[in-house]
N, C-alpha and C positions, 0 to 999 in steps of 0.2 A: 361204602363211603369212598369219596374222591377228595386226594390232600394235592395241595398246592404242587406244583413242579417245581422241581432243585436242579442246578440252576433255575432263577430267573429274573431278570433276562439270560437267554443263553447264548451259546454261540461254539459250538452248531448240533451240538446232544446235548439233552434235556431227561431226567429220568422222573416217571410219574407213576404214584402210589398209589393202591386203592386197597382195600379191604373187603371180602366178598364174605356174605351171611348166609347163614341157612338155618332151618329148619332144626337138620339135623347133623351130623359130623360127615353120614354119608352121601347125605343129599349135594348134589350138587345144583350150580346156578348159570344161568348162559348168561354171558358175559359181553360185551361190543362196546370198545371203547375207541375211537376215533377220534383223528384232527381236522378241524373244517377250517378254511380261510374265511377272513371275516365279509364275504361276499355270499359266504355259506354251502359255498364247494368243498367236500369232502375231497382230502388231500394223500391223506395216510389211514389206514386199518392198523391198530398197535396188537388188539384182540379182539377174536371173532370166535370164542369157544366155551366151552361147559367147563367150570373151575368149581373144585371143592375150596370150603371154608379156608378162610387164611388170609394173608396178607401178602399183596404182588407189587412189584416193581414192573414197569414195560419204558424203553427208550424209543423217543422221537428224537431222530438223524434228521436236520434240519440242511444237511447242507444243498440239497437239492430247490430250495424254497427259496423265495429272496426275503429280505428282513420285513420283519411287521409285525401285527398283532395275528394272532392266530385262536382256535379254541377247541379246548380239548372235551368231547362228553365220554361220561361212561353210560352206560343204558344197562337196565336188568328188569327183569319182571317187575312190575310197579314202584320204580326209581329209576329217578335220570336227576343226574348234573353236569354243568358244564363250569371249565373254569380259563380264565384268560391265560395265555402264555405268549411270551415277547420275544421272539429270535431276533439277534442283533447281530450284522456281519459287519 
């Protein structure tokens, strides 16, 4: 699962939660969760890797970006979402 960003609006780090399932405690799951501009350029890779079960935190450093609407997805073997996040300088 993919939780909302804290802050939001932010300015200029942003920290975003997600919760990663399995099977099993050993089983792990590939992970990729990215930010695209709303033109749908991918901007930043937050994670790109195989996580066991649990519950993660990743920050998006916004300072290089200029302000707007942005969107964050997570992607895993059959689930994907995506959620809006608003950088404000």
């Amino acid at each position: 699962s993919l939780s909302q960003n804290y802050p939001n609006p932010f300015n200029p780090v942003t920290k975003i939660r997600f919760d990663v399932k399995a099977k099993s405690k050993s089983q792990k799951a590939k992970i990729y969760l990215t930010v695209f501009d709303v033109t749908g350029q991918e901007v930043d890779v937050l994670v790109n890797s195989e996580l066991a079960p649990g519950t993660y935190e990743a920050e998006f450093n916004g300072s290089n970006y200029p302000s707007g609407v942005y969107f964050c997805k997570l992607e895993t073997e059959g689930f994907s979402k995506s959620i809006k996040i608003i950088l404000i300088k």
